[in-house]
Backbone as a chain_set.jsonl record, in Angstrom:
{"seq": "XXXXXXXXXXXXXXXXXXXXXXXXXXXXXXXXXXXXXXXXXXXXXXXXXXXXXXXXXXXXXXXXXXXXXXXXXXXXXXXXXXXXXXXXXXXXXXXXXXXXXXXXXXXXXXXXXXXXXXXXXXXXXXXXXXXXXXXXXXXXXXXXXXXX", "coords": {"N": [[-72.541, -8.326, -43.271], [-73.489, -5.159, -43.737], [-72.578, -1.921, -45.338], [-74.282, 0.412, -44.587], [-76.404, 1.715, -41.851], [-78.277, 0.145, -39.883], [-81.46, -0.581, -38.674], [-82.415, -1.562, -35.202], [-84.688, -4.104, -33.622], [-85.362, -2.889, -31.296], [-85.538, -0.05, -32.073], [-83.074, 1.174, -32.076], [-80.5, 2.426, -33.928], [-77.847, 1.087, -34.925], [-74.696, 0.628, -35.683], [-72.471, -0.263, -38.538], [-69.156, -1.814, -38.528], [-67.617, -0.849, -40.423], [-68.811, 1.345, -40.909], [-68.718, 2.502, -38.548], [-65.763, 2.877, -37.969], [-65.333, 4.342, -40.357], [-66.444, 7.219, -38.933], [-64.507, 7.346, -36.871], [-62.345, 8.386, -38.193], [-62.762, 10.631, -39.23], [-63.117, 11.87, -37.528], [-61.82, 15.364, -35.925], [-59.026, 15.068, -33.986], [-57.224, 16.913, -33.393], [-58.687, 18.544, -31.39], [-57.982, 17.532, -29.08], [-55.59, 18.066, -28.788], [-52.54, 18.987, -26.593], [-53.442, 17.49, -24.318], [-52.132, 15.274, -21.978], [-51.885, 12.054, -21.382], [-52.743, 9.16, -19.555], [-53.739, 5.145, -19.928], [-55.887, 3.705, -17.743], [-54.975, 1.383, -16.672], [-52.699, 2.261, -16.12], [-48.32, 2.534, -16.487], [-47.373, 3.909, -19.691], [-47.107, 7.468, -20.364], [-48.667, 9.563, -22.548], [-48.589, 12.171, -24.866], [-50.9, 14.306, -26.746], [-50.592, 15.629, -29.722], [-50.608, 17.816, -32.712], [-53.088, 16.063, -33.432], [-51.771, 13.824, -32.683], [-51.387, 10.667, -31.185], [-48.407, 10.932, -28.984], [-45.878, 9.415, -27.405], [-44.171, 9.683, -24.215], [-41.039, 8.842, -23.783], [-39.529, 8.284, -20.647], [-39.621, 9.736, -17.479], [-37.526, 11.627, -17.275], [-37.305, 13.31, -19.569], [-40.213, 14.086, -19.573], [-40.121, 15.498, -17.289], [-38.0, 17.595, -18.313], [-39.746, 19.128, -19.974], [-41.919, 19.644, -19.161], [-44.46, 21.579, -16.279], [-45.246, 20.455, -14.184], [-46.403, 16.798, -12.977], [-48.649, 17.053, -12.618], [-52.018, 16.945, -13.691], [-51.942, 15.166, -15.971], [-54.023, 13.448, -17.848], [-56.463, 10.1, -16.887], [-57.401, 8.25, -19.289], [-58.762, 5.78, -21.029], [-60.467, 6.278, -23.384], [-58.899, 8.074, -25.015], [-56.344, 6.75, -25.413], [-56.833, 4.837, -26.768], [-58.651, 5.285, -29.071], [-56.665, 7.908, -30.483], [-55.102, 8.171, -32.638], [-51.97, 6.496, -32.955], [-48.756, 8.664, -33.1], [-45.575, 9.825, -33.416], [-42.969, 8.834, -31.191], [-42.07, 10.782, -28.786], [-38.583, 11.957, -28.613], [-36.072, 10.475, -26.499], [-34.935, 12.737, -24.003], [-35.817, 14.649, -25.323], [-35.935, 18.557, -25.674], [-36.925, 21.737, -24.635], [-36.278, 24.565, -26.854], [-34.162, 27.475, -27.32], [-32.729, 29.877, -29.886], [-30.105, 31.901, -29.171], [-29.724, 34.243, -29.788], [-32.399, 34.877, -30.665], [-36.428, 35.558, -30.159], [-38.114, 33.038, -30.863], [-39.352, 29.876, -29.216], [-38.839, 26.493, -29.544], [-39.874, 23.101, -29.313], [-37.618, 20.397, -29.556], [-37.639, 17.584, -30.836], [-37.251, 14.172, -32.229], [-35.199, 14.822, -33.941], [-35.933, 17.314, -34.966], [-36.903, 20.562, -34.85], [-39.794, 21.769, -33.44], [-42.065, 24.679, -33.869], [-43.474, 26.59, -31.354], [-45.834, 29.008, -31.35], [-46.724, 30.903, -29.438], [-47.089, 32.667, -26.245], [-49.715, 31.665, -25.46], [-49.986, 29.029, -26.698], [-47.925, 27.859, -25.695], [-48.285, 27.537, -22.854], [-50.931, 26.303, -22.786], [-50.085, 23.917, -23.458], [-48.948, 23.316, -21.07], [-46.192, 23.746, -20.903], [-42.582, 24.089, -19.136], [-41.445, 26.834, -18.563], [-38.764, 27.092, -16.782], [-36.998, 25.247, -18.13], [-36.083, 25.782, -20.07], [-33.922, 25.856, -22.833], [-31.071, 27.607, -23.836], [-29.557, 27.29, -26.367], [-26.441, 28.489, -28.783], [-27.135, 30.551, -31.692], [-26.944, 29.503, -34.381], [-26.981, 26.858, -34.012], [-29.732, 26.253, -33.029], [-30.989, 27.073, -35.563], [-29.767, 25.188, -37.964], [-31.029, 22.711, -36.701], [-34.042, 21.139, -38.706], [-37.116, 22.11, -39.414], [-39.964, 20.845, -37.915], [-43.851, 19.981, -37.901], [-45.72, 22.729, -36.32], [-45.926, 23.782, -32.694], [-48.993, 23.387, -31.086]], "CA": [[-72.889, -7.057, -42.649], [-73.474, -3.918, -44.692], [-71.863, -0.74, -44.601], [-75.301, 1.405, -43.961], [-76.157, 1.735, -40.118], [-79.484, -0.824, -39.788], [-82.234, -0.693, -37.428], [-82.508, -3.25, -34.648], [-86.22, -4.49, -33.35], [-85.878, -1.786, -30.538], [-85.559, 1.19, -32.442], [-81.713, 1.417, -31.922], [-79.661, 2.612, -34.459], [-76.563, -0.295, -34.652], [-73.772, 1.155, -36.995], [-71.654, -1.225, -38.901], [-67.815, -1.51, -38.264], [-67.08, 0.717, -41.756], [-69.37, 3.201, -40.77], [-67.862, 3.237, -37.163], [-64.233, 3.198, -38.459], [-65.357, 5.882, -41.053], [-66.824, 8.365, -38.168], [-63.491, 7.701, -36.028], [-61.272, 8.446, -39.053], [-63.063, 11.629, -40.082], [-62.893, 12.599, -35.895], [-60.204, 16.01, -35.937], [-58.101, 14.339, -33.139], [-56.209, 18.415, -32.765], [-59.239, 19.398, -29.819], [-57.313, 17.035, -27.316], [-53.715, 18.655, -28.38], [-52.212, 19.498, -25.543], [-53.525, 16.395, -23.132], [-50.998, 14.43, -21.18], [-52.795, 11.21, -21.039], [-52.068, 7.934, -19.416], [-54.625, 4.563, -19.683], [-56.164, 3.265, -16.767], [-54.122, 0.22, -16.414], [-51.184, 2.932, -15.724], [-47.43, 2.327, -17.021], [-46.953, 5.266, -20.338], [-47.896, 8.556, -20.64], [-48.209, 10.234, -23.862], [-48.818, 13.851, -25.26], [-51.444, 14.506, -27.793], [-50.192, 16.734, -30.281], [-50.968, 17.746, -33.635], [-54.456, 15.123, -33.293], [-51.634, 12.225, -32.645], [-51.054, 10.633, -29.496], [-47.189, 10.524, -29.036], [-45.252, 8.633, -26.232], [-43.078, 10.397, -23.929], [-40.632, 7.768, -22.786], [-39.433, 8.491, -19.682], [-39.833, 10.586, -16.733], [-36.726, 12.605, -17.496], [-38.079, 13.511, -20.7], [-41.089, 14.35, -18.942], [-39.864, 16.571, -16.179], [-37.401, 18.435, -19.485], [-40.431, 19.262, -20.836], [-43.696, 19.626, -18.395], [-44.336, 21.893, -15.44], [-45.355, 19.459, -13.454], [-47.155, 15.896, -13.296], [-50.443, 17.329, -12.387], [-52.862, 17.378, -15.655], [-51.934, 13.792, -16.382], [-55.835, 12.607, -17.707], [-56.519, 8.815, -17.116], [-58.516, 8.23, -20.582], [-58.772, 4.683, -22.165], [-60.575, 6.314, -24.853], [-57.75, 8.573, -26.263], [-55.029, 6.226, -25.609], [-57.141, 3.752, -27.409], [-58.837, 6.057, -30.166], [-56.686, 9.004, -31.283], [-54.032, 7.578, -33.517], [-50.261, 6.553, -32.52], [-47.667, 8.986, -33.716], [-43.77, 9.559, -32.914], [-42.638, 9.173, -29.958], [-41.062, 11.701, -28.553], [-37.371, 11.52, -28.333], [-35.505, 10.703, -25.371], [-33.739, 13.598, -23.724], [-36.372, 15.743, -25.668], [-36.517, 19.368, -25.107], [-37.481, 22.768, -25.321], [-35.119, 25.247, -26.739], [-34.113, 28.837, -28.344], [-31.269, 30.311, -29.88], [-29.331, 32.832, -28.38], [-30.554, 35.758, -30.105], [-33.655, 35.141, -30.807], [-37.098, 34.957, -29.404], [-38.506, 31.911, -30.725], [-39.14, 28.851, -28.31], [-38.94, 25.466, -30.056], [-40.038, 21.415, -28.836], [-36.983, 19.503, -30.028], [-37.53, 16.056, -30.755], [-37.085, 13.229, -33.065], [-34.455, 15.65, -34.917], [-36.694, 19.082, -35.652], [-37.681, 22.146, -33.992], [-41.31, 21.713, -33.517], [-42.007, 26.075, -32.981], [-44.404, 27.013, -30.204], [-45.922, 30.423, -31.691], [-46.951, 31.882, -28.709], [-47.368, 32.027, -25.274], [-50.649, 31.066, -24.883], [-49.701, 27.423, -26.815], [-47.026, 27.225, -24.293], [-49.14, 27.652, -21.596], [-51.95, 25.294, -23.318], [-49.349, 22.668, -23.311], [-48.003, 23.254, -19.773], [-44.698, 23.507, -21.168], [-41.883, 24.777, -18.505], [-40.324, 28.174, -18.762], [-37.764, 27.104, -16.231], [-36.527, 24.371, -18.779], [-35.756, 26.035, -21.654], [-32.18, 25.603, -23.128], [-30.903, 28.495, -24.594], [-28.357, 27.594, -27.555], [-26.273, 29.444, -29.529], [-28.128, 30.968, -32.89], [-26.643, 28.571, -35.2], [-27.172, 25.257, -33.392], [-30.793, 26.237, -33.497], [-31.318, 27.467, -37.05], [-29.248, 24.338, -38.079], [-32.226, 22.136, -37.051], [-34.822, 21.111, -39.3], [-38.291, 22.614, -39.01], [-41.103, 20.157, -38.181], [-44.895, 20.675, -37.426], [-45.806, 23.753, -35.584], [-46.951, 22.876, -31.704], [-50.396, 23.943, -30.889]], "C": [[-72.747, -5.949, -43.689], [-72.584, -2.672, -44.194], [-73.202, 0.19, -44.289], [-75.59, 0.765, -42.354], [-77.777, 0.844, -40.72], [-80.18, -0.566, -38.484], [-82.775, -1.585, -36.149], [-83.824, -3.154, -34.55], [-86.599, -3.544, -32.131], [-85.911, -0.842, -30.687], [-83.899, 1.953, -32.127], [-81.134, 1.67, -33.152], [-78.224, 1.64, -34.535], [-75.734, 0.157, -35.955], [-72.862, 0.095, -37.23], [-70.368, -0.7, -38.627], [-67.64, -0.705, -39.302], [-67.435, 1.76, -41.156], [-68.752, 3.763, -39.142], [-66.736, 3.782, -37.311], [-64.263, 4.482, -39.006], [-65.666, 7.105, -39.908], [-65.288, 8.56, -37.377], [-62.501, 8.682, -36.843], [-61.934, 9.78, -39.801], [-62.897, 12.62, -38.263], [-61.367, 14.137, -36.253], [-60.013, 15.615, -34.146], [-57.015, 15.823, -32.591], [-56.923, 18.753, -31.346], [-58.885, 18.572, -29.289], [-56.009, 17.693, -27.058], [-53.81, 19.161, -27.26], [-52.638, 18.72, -23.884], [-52.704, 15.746, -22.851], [-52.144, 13.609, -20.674], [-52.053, 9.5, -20.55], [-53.206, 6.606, -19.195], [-54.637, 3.978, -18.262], [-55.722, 2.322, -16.059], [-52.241, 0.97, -15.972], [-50.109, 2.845, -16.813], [-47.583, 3.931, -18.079], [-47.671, 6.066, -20.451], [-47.474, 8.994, -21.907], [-49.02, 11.942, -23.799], [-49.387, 13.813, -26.497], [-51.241, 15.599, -28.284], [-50.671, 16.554, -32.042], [-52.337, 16.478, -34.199], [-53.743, 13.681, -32.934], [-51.023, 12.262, -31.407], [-49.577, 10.378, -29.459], [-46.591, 10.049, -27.625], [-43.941, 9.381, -25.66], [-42.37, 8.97, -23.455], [-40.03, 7.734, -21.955], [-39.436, 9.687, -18.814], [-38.794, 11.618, -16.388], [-37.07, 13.399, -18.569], [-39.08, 14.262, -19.958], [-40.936, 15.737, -18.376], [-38.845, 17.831, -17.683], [-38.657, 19.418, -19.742], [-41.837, 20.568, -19.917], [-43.439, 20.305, -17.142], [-44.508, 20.65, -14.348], [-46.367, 17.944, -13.589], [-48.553, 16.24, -12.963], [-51.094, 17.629, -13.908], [-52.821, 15.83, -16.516], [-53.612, 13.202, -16.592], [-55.232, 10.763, -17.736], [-57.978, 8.671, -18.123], [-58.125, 6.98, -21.396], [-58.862, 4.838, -23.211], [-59.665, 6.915, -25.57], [-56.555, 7.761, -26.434], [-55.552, 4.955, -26.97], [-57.428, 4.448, -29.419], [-57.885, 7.11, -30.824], [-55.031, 8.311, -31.51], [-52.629, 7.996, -32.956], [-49.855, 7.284, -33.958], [-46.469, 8.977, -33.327], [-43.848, 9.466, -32.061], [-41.853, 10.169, -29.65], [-39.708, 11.311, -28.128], [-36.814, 11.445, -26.891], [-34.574, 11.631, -25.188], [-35.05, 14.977, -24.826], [-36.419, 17.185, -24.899], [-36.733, 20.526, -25.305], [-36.249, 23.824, -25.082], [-35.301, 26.325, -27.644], [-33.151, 29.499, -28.681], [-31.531, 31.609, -28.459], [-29.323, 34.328, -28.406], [-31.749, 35.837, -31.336], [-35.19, 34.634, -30.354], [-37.991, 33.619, -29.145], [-38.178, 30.57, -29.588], [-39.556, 27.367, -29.232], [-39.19, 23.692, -28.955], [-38.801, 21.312, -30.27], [-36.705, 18.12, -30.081], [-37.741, 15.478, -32.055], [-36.413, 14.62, -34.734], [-35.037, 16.746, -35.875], [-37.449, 19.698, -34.682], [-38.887, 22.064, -34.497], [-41.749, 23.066, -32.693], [-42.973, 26.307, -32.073], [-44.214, 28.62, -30.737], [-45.966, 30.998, -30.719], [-47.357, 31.457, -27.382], [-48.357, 30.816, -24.675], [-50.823, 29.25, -25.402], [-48.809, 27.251, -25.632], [-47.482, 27.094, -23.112], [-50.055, 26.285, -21.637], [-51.224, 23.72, -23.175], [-48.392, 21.951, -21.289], [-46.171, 22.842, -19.866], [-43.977, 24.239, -19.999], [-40.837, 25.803, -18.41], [-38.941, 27.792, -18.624], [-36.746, 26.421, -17.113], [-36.065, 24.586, -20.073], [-34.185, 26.509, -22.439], [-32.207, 26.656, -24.02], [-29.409, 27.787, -25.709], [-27.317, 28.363, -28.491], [-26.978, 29.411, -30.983], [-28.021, 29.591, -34.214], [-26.616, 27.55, -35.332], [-29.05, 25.616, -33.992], [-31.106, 26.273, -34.815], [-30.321, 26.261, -38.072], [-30.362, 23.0, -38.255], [-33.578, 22.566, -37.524], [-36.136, 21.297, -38.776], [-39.47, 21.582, -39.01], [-42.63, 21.003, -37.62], [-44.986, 21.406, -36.474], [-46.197, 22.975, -33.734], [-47.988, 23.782, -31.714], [-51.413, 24.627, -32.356]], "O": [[-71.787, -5.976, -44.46], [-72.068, -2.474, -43.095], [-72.869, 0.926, -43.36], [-75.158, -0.27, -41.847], [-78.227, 0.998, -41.856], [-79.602, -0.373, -37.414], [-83.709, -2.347, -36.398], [-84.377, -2.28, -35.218], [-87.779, -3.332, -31.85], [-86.275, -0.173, -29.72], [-83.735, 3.166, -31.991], [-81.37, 0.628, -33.763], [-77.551, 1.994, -33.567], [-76.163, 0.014, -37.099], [-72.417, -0.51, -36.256], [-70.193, 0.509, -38.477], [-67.464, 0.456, -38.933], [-66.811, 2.784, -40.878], [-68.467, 4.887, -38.73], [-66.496, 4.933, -36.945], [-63.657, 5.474, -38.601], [-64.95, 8.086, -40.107], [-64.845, 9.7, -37.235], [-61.934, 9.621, -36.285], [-61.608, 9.962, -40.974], [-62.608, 13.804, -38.092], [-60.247, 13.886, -36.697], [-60.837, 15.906, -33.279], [-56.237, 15.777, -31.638], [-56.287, 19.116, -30.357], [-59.716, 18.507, -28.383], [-55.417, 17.907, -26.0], [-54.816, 19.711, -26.813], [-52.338, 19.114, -22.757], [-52.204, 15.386, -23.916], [-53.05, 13.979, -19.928], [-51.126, 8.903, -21.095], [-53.816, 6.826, -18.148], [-53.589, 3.776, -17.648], [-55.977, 2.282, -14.855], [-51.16, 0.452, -15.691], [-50.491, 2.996, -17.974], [-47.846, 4.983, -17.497], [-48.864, 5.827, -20.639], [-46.334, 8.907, -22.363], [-49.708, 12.542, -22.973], [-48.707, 13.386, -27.43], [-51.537, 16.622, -27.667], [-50.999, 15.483, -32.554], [-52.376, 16.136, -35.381], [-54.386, 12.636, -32.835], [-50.448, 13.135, -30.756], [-49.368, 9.321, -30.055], [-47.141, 10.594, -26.668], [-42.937, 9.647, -26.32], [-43.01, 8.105, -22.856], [-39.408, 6.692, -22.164], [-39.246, 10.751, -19.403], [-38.967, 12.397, -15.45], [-37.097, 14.569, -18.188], [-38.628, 15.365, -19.654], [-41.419, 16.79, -18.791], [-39.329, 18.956, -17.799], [-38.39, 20.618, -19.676], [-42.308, 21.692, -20.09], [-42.388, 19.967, -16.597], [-43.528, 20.095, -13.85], [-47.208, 18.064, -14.479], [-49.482, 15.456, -13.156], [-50.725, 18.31, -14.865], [-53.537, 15.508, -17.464], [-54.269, 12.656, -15.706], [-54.227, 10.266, -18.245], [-59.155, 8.89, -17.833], [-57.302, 7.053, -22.309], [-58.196, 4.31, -24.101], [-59.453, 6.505, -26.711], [-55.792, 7.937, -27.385], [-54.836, 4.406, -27.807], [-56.812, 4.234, -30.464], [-58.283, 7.33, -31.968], [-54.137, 8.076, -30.697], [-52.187, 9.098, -32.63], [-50.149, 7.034, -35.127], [-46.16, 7.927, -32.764], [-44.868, 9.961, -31.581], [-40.871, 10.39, -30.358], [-39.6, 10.386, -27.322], [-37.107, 12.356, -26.116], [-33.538, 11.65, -25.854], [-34.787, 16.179, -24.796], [-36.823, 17.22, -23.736], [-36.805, 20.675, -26.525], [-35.553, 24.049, -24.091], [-36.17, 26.372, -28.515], [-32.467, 29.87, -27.727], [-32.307, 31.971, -27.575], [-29.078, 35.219, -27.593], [-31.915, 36.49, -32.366], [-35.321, 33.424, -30.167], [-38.437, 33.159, -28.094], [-37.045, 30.3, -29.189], [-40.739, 27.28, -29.562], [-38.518, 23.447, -27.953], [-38.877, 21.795, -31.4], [-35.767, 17.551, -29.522], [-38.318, 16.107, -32.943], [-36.874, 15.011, -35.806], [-34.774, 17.005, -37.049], [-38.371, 19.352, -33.943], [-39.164, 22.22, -35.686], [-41.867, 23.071, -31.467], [-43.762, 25.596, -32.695], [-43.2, 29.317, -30.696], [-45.175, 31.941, -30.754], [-47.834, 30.347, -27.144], [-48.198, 29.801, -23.997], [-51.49, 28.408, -24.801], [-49.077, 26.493, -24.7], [-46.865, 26.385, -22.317], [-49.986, 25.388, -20.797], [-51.776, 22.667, -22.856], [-47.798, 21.014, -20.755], [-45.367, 22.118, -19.279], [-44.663, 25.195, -19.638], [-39.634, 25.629, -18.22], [-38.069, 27.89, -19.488], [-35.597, 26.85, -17.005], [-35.741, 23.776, -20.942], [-33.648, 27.614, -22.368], [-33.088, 26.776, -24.872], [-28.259, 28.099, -25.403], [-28.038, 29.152, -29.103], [-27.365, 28.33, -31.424], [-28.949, 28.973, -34.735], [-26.333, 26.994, -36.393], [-29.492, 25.288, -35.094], [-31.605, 25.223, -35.219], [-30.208, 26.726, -39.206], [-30.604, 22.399, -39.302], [-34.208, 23.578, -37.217], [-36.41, 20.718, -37.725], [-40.009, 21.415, -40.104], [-42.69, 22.129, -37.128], [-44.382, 20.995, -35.483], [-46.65, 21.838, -33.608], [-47.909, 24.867, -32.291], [-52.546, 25.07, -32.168]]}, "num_chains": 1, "name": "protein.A"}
């Protein structure tokens, strides 16, 4: 099989596995951030963030985190297509010092910052849930990718 796309006898276009792989792997995977997706066969939900699909693992986690379970998509194709990343930590959650206004995702050991409302919103993150710390606990942990 070649890597150029070939023409069948009906005028179809038939792309070789490279050239499929190559189109997935050039896909930006960021326009789903912010989906809560679970495949059709049920069991985990994950959270597409930064273009990678990450695994919340349980429904404490979950509820920490998420206004509510509504928004959950059932999508084979992203659970299938848009590349495994971390999972999110258990007990993950969203937090801010004590004097100051930043709101951080804390998981897998770094403040992942949420600039602004409207990501927090975009994500259906939960106000109500947000652990206030004192200043120095926060600014203590390490800074990972931004959310949204």
């Amino acid at each position: 099989m070649t890597t150029q796309a070939t023409l069948s006898e009906k005028g179809r276009v038939i792309a070789s596995a490279n050239r499929v792989k190559e189109a997935l792997e050039q896909t930006d995977r960021r326009k789903y951030d912010d989906e809560r997706v679970a495949a059709s066969t049920g069991g985990a939900v994950y959270l597409i963030m930064n273009g990678l699909l990450q695994w919340i693992p349980n429904p404490p986690t979950y509820e920490n985190l998420f206004v509510s379970w509504d928004g959950v998509v059932v999508s084979d194709y992203l659970v299938d297509n848009v590349p495994p990343g971390p999972a999110l930590t258990s007990g993950a959650v969203l937090s801010k010092g004590d004097s100051s206004a930043p709101v951080y995702l804390v998981t897998n050991n770094h403040k992942q910052w949420i600039p602004d409302e409207a990501a927090f919103n975009k994500f259906a993150f939960n106000s109500a849930k947000i652990a206030i710390v004192p200043q120095v606990v926060i600014d203590y942990v390490p800074a990972g990718p931004n959310v949204g």
